[in-house]
C-alpha positions as CSV (number, residue, x, y, z in Angstrom):
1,X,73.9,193.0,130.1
2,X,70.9,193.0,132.5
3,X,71.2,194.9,135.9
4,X,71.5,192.6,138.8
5,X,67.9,194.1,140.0
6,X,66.2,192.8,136.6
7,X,68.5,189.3,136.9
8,X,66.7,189.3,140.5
9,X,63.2,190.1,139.4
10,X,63.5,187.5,136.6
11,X,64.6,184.6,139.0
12,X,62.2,185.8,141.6
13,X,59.1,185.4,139.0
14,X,60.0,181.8,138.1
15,X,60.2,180.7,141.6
16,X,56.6,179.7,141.7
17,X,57.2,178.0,138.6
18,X,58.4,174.5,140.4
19,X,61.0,172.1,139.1
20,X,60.3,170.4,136.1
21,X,61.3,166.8,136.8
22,X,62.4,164.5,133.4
23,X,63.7,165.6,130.7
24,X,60.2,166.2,128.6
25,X,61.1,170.0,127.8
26,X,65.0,169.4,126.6
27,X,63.5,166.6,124.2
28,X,60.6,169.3,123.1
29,X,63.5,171.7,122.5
30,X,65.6,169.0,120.6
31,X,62.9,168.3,118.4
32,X,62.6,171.7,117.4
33,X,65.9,172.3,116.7
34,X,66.2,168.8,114.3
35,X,69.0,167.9,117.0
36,X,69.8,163.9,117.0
37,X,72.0,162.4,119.4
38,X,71.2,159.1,117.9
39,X,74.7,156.6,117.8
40,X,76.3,159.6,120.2
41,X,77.9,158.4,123.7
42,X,76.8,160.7,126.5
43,X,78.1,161.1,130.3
44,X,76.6,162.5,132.6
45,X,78.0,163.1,136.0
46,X,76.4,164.3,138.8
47,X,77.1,164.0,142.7
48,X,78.4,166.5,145.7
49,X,81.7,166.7,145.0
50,X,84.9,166.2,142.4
51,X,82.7,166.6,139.5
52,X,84.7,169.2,137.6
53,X,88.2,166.8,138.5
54,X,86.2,163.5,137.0
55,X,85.1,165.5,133.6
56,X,88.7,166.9,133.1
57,X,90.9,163.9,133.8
58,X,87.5,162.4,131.1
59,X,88.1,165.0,128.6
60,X,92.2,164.6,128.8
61,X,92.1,160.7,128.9
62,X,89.8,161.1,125.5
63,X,92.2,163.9,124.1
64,X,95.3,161.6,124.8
65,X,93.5,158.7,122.9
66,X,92.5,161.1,119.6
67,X,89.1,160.4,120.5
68,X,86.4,163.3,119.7
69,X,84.4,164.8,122.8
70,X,82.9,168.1,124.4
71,X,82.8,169.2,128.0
72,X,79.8,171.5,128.9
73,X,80.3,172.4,132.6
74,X,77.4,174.3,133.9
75,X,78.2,176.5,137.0
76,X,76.7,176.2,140.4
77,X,74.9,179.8,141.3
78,X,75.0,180.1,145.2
79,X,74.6,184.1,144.5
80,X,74.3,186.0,141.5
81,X,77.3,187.2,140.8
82,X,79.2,183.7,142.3
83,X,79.3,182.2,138.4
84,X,80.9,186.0,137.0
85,X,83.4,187.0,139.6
């Protein structure tokens, strides 16, 4: 695992970097990697708060009904060691 210095240094250098609005470098990736969410059903939730309730009572309520799904929660880094411990 990287030190915390090099973790630093690395987020540092991509500062000046900006954000990359739309979603132009995930579809370049995706076509890379042949992946094709054609015919697949996709939510996406986003807002301040109750974001991880919403995609958990989701993800049960399609369980329950034997329906197929994935939950990818991304974790919100307010300092670098806040998404470890």
């Amino acid at each position: 695992m990287p030190s915390d210095s090099a973790v630093r240094a690395w987020l540092e250098s991509t500062r000046d970097n900006g954000m990359a609005l739309g979603l132009d470098t995930t579809n370049a990736i995706l076509k890379q990697l042949d992946v094709n969410f054609d015919g697949t059903t996709i939510i996406h939730v986003a807002g301040s708060n109750g974001k991880g309730t919403l995609c958990s009572l989701l993800s049960a309520s399609f369980t329950l009904n034997c329906e197929s799904n994935v939950m990818f929660s991304s974790p919100h880094l307010c300092r670098l060691k806040s998404a470890s411990g």
